[in-house]
C-alpha positions as CSV (number, residue, x, y, z in Angstrom):
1,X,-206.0,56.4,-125.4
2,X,-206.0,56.5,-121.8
3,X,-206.9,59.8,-120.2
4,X,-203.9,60.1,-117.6
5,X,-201.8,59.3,-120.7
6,X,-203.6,62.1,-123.0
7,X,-202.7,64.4,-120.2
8,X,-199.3,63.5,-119.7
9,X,-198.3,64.1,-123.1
10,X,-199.9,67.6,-123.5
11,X,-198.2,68.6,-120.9
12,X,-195.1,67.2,-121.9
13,X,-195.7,68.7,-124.7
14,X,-196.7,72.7,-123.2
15,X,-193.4,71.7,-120.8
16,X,-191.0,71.4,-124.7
17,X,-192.6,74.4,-126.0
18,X,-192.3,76.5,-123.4
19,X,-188.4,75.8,-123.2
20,X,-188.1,76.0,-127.1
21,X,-189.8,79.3,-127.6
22,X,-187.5,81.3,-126.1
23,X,-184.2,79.8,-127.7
24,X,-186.2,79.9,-130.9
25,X,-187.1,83.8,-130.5
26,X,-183.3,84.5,-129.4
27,X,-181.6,82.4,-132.3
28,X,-184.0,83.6,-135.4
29,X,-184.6,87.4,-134.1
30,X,-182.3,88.5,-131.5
31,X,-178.8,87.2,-132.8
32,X,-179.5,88.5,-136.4
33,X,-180.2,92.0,-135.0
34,X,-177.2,92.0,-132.8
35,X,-175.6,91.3,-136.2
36,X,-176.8,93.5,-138.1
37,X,-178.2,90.9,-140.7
38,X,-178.2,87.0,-141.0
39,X,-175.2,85.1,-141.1
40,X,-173.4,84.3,-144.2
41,X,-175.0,87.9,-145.9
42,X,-172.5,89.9,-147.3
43,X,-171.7,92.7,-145.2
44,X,-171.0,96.2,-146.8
45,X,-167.0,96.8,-146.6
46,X,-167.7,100.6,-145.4
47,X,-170.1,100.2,-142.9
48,X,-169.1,100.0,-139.2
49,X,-168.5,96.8,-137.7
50,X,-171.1,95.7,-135.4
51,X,-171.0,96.1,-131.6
52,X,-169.7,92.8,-130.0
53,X,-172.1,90.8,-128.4
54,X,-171.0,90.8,-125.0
């Protein structure tokens, strides 16, 4: 493979991580938290509803 090439795609590559981390780290971790659990769980009837997420 050419070399130019080989460096193109790793930075591609970095470039597609580096934009997917974050909306990974908000969608699995910070989203459920806000919750209070994952979506679809069943929620206890007499705790208190969650703070919005606004």
């Amino acid at each position: 493979m050419d070399p130019i090439l080989r460096m193109f795609i790793r930075q591609l590559l970095g470039v597609v991580l580096a934009a997917l981390v974050p909306v990974v780290l908000v969608a699995f971790l910070c989203i459920p938290y806000i919750l209070g659990g994952q979506p679809g769980e069943e929620r206890d009837p007499n705790e208190p509803s969650a703070q919005h997420m606004t």
